[in-house]
N, C-alpha and C positions, 0 to 999 in steps of 0.2 A: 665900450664895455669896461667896465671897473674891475680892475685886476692887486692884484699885493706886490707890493714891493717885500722883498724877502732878504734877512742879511745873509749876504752871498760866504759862498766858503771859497777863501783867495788861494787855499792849498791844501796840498794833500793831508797834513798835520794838523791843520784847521779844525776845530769844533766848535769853538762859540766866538763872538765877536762883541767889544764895547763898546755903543753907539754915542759918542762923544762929542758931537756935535752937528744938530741938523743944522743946514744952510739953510733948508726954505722952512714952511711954515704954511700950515693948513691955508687954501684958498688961496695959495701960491700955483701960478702958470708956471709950467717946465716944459722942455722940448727935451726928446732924445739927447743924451749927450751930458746935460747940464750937471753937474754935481749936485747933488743934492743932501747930501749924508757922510759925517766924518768915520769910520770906523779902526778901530785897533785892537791888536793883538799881541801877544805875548812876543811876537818878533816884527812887526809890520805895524805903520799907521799909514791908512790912504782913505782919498777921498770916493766915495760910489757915485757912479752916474746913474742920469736916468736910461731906463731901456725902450722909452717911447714918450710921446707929446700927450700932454692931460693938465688935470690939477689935481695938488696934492688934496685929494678928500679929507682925509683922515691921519692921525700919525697915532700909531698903537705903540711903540715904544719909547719912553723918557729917556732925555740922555743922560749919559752914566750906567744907564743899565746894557748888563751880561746876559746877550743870550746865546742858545744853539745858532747853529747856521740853519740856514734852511727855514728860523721863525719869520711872520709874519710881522713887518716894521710900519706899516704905511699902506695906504689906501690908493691906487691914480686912477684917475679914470675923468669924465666929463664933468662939467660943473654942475653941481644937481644932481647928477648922479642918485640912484639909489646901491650901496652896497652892502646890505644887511644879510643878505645873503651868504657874502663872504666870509663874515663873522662867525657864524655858525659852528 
């Protein structure tokens, strides 16, 4: 099942984050674990892992771009997948 990758909020003073650099790239294989996404903050730069085994579907946000925490970055789920649903 296709789920979102979402940019995480690293702390409590956290509210948006600048996606700076994905590692992978659409129809990329990832496992739990793997890095996949640079993100920084006005006190922090780290890398985000994945939180389960899939392929990246989808990537909804460009890097350089600021968003809320909590928005929706990326698509994982099976290859073929349909996740249109999610979009909504």
């Amino acid at each position: 099942m296709a789920t979102l990758i979402k940019m995480p909020k690293m702390g409590a003073t956290m509210t948006e984050g600048t996606l700076t650099n994905w590692i992978v790239k659409e129809g990329d294989t990832v496992e739990e674990g793997d890095a996949i996404f640079e993100v920084e903050t006005d006190k922090l730069s780290n890398e985000i892992e994945s939180y389960e085994d899939g392929t990246i579907l989808k990537i909804l946000v460009e890097e350089g771009s600021t968003v809320p925490c909590q928005t929706p970055v990326a698509v994982i789920g099976e290859e073929g997948e349909d996740y249109s649903d999610l979009l909504k």
